[in-house]
N, C-alpha and C positions, 0 to 999 in steps of 0.2 A: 419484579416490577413490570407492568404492562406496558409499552410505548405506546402512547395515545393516539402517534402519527402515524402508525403501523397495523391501525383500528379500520375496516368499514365501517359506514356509518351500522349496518345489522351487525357488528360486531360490537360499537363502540354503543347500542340501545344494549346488547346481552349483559358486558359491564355493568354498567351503569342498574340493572335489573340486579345483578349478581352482589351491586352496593346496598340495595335497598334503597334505592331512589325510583322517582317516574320516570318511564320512558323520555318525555320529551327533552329532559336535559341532556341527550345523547344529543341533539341538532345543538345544545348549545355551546357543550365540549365542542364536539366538530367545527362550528365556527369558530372559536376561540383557537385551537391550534392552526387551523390554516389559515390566522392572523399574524401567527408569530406567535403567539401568548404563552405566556408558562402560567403553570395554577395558579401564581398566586395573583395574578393578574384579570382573571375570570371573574370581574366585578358582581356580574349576576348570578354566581353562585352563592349558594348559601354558603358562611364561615364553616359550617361542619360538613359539608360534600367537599369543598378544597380542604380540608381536612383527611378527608377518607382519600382525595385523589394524593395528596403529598403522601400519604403511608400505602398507599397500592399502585402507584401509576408516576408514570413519568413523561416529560415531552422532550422524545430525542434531538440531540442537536450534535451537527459535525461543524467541525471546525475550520474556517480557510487559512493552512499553513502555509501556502505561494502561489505568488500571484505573478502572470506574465501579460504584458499587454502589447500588441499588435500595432504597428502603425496604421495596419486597416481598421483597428476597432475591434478584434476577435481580441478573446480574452481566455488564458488556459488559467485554470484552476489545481493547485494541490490540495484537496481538504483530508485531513486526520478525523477518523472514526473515534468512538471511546476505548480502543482497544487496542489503538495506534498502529493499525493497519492505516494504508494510502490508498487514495483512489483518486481519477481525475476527471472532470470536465472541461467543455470546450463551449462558449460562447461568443457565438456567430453574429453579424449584423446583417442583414440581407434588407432588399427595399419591399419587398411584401411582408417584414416582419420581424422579429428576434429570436434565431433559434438556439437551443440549445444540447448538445452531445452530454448525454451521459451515461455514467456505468450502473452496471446489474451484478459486478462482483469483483471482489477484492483477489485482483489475478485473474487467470483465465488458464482452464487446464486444455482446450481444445487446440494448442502447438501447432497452430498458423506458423510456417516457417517464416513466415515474412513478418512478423508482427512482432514489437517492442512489451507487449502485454503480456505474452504467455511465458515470457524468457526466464522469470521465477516462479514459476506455477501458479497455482491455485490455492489461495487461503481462506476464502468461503464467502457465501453468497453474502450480498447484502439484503436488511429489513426494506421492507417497503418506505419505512421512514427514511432511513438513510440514501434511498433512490431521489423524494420526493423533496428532501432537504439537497440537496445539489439542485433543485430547479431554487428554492425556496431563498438560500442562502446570494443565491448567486443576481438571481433580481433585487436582492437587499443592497448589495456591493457595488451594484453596478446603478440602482435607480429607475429602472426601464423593465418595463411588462416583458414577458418571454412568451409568444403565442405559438410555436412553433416546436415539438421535441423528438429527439433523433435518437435511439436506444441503439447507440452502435460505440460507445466509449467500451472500457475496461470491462471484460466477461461476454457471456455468451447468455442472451437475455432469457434463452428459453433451457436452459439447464436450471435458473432459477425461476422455473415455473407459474409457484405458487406465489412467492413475493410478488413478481413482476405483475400478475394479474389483479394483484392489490391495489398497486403503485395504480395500474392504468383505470380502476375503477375511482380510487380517489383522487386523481389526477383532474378526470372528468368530472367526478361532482359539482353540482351546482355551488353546495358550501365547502368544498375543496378549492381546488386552484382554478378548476371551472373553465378547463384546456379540451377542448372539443377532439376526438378521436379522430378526424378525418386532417388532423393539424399533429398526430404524431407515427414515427415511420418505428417501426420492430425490424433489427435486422439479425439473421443466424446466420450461422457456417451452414446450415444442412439437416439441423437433427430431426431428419423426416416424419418421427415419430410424435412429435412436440409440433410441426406443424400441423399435423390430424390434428391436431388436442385443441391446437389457437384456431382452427379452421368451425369445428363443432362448438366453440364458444363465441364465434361470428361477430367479434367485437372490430368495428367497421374501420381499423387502423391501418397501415400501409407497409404492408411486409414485403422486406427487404432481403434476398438471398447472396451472398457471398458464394460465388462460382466458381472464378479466379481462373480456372483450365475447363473448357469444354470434354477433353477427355481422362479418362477414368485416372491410368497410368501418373499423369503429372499432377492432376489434382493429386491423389494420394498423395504422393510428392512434396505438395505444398500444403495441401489438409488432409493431415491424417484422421482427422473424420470420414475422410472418403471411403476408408477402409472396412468403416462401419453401416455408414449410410451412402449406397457408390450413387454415380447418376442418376441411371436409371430407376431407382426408389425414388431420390431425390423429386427429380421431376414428376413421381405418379402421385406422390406425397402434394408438392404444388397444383395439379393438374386439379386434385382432393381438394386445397383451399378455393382455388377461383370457381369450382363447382358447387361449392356452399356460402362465399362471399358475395362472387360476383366482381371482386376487387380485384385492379391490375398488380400484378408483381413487379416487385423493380430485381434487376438483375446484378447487382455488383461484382463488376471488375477489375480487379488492378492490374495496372499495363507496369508489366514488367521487362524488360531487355532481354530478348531470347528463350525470354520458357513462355511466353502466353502470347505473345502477339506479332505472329506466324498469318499467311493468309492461310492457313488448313487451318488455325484457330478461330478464323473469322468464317469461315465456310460450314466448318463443324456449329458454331453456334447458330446459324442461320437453320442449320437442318432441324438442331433438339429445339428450338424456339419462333419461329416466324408463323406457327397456326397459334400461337399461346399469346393470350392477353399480359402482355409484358413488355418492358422499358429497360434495356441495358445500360447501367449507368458506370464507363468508364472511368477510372480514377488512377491518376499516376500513382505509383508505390511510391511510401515515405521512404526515407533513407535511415535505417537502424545497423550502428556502426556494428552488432555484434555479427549482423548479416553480409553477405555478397553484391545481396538483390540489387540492382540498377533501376531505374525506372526509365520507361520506353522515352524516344527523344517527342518532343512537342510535336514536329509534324506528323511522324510514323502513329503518332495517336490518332491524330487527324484526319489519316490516310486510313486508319483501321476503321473509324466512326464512320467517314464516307463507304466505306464498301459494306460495311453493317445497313448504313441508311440506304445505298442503292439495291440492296437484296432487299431490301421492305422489313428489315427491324428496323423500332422506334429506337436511336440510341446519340447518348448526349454526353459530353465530357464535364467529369466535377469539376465547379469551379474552384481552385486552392484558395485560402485564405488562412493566416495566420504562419505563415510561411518562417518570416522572421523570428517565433518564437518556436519554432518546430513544434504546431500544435497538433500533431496527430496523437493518441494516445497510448500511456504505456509510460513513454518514456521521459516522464518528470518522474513519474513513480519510482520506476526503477532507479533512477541515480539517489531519491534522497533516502531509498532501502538500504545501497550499498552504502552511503555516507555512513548512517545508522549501524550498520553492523561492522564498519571499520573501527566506530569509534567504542562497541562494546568491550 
């Protein structure tokens, strides 16, 4: 069966040629599904085209199995796939707008040690529909437009390459969800090689790199990516996108207690980064019980950003939000996996 949500619109005209129908009903599928609509709802269809779409085609839908909601107004999502894998989102309020976190894959094999996501591996990418139902689903439940999206939930967005490039072209579509590119942020660990790849398809979004340690040694340590893709790729690989975008880089850090936020960690990032068009953006580590990790104390963060901002990097502390329902992601997943497999 084809997911209709999972179609570009030149994918979702070849269909529709492939039924023996005219092209144009491909724009009026595509409205119809990023309405919500299931076939048989597609009033302007002919009875025999929803016919051909009920016996060849489907409109995917995930499902929200937990809900946790914030006294700030953030809201974490548990949604179940058709195949009963878990994945989650995380929806923000901010006063410029409604954003939302979400995943690019069910698990994450890239073994962030600090990360609640990767702790049961990797069980496999998600469809472009399945990414674009987490924005879809979650404006439904909540009632409120989402202008804002953050590809930094569950998975590593550019291992799923080809979905993801789906997701952010019919994301953008006028008769998709109609979310301007300069209104969503792509973040990786590193995979330098995938950033060439997003760089030469110059799609004007806001890529986001996961740092964590200025030097080689400890990153390995904390991403064993590093091992594959060490710094200095890393950085020729970035140096590669802003030379073909034009776009600033945002730098993600997490301040961790004693392994990253050192003044030699803040001196070292000053050296690889203060001629490069980039923005380090500080984030305390969440607290994942299977871990050690601490997260750095409020001032010592404070004190790291001023001596960032006095050497002349641009650099700014995330604001937490959703605190109360430990919204960082990962680990709603994992506790309702292990419930799951307690009780098989």
């Amino acid at each position: 069966m084809v997911d209709l949500k999972s179609l570009t619109m030149e994918e979702m005209k070849a269909f529709v040629l492939s039924l023996g129908e005219k092209p144009f009903r491909a724009k009026q599928i595509f409205k119809w599904v990023y309405r919500g609509a299931e076939i048989c709802d597609m009033t302007d269809l002919s009875k025999d085209l929803r016919e051909k779409l009920l016996k060849n085609a489907c409109v995917g839908n995930i499902q929200i199995e937990e809900r946790l909601i914030s006294k700030d107004g953030t809201r974490k999502y548990l949604f179940k796939l058709s195949d009963g894998n878990f994945i989650e989102s995380v929806f923000m309020k901010y006063k410029h707008g409604n954003t939302i976190c979400v995943s690019s894959q069910a698990g994450c094999a890239m073994g962030c040690r600090f990360c609640a996501s990767t702790i049961d591996g990797f069980s496999r990418n998600l469809t472009p529909s399945e990414i674009i139902d987490q924005i879809m689903k979650t404006e439904e439940d909540t009632g409120e437009k989402i202008s804002n999206i953050v590809m930094m939930g569950i998975g590593e967005p550019l291992a799923n390459f080809e979905n993801v490039i789906k997701f952010l072209e019919n994301v953008n579509a006028e008769d998709g969800l109609n979310i301007g590119y300069r209104h969503i942020s792509l973040s990786t660990c590193g995979l330098a090689d995938k950033i060439r790849d997003l760089a030469d398809i110059n799609i004007p979004i806001t890529l986001s790199v996961s740092l964590h340690s200025p030097f080689n040694e400890k990153r390995s340590d904390l991403m064993p990516v590093n091992k594959k893709f060490p710094i200095p790729e890393l950085i020729s690989a970035m140096r590669y996108y802003l030379e073909k975008t034009g776009r600033r880089i945002s730098i993600e850090y997490a301040m961790i207690e004693g392994e990253n936020d050192t003044k030699e960690c803040a001196n070292e990032l000053v050296r690889l980064f203060s001629d490069m068009l980039c923005h380090v953006n500080l984030i305390p580590v969440n607290k994942v019980k299977e871990r050690d990790y601490k997260k750095t104390s409020a001032d010592k963060i404070e004190a790291f950003k001023n001596k960032l901002c006095r050497m002349g990097l641009n650099t700014t502390v995330r604001r937490s939000l959703g605190s109360d329902i430990n919204a960082a992601c990962g680990q709603l997943r994992k506790n309702r996996m292990n419930n799951e497999n307690l009780s098989d």
